[in-house]
Backbone as CSV, one residue per row, in Angstrom:
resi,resn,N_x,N_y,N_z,CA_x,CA_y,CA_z,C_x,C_y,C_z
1,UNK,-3.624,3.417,50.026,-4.060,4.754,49.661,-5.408,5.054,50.306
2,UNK,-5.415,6.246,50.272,-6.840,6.532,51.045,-7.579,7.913,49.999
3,UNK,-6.776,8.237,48.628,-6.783,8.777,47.845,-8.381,8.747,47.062
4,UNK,-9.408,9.821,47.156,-11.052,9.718,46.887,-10.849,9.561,45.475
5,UNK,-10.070,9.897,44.374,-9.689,9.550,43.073,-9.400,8.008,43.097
6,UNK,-8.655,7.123,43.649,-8.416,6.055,43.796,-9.616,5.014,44.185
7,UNK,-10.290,5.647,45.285,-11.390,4.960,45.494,-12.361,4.967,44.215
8,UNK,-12.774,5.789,43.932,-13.747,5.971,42.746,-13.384,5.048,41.778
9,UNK,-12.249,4.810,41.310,-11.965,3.469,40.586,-12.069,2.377,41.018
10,UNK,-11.713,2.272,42.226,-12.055,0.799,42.686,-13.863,0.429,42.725
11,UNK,-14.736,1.652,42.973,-15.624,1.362,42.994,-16.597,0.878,41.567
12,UNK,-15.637,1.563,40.579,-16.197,1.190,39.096,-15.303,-0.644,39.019
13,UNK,-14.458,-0.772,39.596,-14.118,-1.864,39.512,-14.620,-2.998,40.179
14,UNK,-15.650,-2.483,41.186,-17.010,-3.362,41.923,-17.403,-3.326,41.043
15,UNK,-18.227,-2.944,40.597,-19.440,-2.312,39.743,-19.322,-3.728,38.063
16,UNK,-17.568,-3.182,37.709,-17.590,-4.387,36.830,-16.916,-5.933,37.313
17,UNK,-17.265,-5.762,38.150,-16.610,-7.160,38.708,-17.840,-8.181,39.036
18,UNK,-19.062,-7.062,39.561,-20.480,-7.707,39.939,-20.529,-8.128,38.632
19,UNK,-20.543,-7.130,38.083,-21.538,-7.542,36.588,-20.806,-8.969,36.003
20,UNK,-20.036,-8.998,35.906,-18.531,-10.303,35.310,-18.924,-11.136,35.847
21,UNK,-19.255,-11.412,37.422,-19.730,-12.318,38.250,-21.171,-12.944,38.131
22,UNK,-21.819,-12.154,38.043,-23.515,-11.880,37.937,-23.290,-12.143,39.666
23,UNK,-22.713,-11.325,40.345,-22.804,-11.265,41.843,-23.408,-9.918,42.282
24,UNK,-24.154,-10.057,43.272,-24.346,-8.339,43.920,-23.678,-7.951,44.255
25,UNK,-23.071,-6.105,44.594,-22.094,-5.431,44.911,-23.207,-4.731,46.004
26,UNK,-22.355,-4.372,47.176,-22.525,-2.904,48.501,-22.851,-1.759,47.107
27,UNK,-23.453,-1.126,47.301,-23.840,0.274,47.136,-22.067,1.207,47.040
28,UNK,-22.600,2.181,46.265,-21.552,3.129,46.386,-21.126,4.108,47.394
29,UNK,-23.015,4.097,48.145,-23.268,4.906,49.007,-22.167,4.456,50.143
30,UNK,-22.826,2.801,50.108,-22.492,2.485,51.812,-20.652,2.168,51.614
31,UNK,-20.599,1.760,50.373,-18.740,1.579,50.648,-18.017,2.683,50.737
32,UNK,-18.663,3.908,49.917,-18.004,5.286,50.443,-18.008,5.823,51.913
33,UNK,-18.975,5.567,52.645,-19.268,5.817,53.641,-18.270,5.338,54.747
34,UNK,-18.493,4.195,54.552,-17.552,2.692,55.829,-16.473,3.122,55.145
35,UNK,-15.695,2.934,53.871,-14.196,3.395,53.881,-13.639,4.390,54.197
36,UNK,-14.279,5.464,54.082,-13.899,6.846,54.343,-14.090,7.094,56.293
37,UNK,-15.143,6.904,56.678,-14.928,6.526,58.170,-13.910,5.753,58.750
38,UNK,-13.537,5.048,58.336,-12.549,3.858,58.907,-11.278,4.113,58.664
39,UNK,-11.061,4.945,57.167,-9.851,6.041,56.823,-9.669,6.971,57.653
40,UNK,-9.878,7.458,58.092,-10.672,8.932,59.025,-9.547,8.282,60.270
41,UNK,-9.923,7.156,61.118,-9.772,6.797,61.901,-8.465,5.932,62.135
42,UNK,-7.809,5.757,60.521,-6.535,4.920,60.373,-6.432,3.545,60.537
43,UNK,-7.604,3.435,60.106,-8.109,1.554,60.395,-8.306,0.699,58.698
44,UNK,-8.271,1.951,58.217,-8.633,1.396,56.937,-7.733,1.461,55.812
45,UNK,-7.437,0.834,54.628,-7.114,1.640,53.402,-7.196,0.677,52.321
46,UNK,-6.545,1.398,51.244,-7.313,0.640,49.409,-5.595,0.124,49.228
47,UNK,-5.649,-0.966,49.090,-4.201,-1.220,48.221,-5.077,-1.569,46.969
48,UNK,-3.389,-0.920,45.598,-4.100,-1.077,44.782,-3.097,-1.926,43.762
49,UNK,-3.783,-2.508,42.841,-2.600,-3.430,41.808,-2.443,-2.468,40.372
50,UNK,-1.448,-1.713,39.894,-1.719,-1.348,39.093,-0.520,-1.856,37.640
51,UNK,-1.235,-1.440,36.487,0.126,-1.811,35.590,-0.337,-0.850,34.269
52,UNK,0.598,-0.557,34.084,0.715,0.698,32.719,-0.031,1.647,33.019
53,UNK,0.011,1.934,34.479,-0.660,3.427,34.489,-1.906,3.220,35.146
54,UNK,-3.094,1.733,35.146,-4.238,1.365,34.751,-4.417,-0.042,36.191
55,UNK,-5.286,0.772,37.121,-5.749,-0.160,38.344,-6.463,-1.197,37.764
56,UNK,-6.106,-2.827,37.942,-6.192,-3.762,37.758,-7.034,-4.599,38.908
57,UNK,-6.776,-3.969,40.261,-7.153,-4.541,41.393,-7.088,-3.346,42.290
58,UNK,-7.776,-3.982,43.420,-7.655,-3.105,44.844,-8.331,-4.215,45.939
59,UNK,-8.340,-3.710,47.107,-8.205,-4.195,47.854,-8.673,-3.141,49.505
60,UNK,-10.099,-3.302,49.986,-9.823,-2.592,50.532,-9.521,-3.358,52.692
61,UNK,-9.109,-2.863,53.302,-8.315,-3.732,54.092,-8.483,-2.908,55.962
62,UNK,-9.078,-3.614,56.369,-9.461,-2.996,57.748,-8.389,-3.745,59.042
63,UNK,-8.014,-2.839,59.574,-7.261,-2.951,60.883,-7.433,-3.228,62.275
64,UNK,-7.523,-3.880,63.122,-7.444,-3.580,64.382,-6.131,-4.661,65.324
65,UNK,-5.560,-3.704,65.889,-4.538,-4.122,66.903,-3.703,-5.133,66.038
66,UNK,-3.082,-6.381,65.599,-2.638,-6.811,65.196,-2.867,-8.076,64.275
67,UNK,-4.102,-7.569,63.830,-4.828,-8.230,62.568,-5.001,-7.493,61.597
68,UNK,-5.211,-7.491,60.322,-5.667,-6.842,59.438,-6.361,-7.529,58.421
69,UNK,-7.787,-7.297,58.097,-8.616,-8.056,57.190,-9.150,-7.408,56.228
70,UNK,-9.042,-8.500,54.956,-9.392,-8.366,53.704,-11.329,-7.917,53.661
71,UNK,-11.298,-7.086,53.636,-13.008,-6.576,53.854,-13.773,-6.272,52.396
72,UNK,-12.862,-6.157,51.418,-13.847,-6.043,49.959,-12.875,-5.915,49.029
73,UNK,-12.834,-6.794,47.782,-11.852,-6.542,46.964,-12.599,-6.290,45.366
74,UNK,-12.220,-5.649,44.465,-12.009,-5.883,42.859,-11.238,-6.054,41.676
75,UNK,-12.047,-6.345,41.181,-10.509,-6.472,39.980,-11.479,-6.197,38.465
76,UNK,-10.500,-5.701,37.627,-10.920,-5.151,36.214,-10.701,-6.753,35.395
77,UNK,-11.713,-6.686,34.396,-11.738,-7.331,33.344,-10.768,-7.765,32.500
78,UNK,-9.935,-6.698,32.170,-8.558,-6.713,31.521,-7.541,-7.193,31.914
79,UNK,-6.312,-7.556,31.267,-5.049,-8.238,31.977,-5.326,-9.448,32.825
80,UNK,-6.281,-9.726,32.878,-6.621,-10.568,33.814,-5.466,-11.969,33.879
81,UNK,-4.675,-12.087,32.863,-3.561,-12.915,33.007,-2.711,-12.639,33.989
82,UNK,-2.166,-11.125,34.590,-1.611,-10.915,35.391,-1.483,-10.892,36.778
83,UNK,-2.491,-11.716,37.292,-3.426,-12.270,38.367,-3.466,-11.158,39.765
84,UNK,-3.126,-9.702,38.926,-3.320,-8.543,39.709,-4.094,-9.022,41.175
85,UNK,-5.313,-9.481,41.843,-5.704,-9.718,43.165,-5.061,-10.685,43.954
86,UNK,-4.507,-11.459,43.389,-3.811,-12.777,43.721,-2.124,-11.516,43.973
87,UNK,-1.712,-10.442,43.434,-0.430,-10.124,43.798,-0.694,-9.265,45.239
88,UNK,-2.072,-8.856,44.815,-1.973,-7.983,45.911,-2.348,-8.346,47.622
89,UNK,-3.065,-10.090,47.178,-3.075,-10.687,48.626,-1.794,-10.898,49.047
90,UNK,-0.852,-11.189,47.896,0.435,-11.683,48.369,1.670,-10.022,49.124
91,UNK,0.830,-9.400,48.602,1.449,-8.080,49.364,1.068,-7.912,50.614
92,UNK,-0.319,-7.757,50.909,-0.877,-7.605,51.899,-0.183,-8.393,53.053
């Protein structure tokens, strides 16, 4: 997805994923920025893990020629039994 509603969740899902971690997160500024450029350009996009309605994970995933790399991921607090980031590497 490249959906600015979609992103905005994933970015609250940095946000609590740092905090869960006690890790630092990119800015909102700069990940809005680089994803949406790189969207723009068809290099980029958010896969997302969802269940009952409710994003669990995402994933956001950069392109070139016949690679594609895992460039920033999150995941929510909740469900966490359902190993939502772990399904969505396995999608990727």
């Amino acid at each position: 997805t490249t959906e600015p509603k979609d992103f905005e969740v994933f970015l609250a899902l940095m946000h609590e994923m740092g905090t869960r971690n006690k890790i630092m997160v990119h800015g909102d500024v700069y990940l809005r920025t680089t994803f949406f450029a790189m969207a723009k350009l068809g290099v980029a996009k958010l896969r997302v893990a969802e269940l009952e309605g409710r994003m669990l994970a995402g994933s956001v995933e950069v392109s070139f020629g016949d690679t594609v790399t895992y460039l920033h991921g999150a995941s929510s607090s909740t469900m966490r039994d359902v190993k939502a980031p772990q399904v969505l590497q396995w999608h990727a």
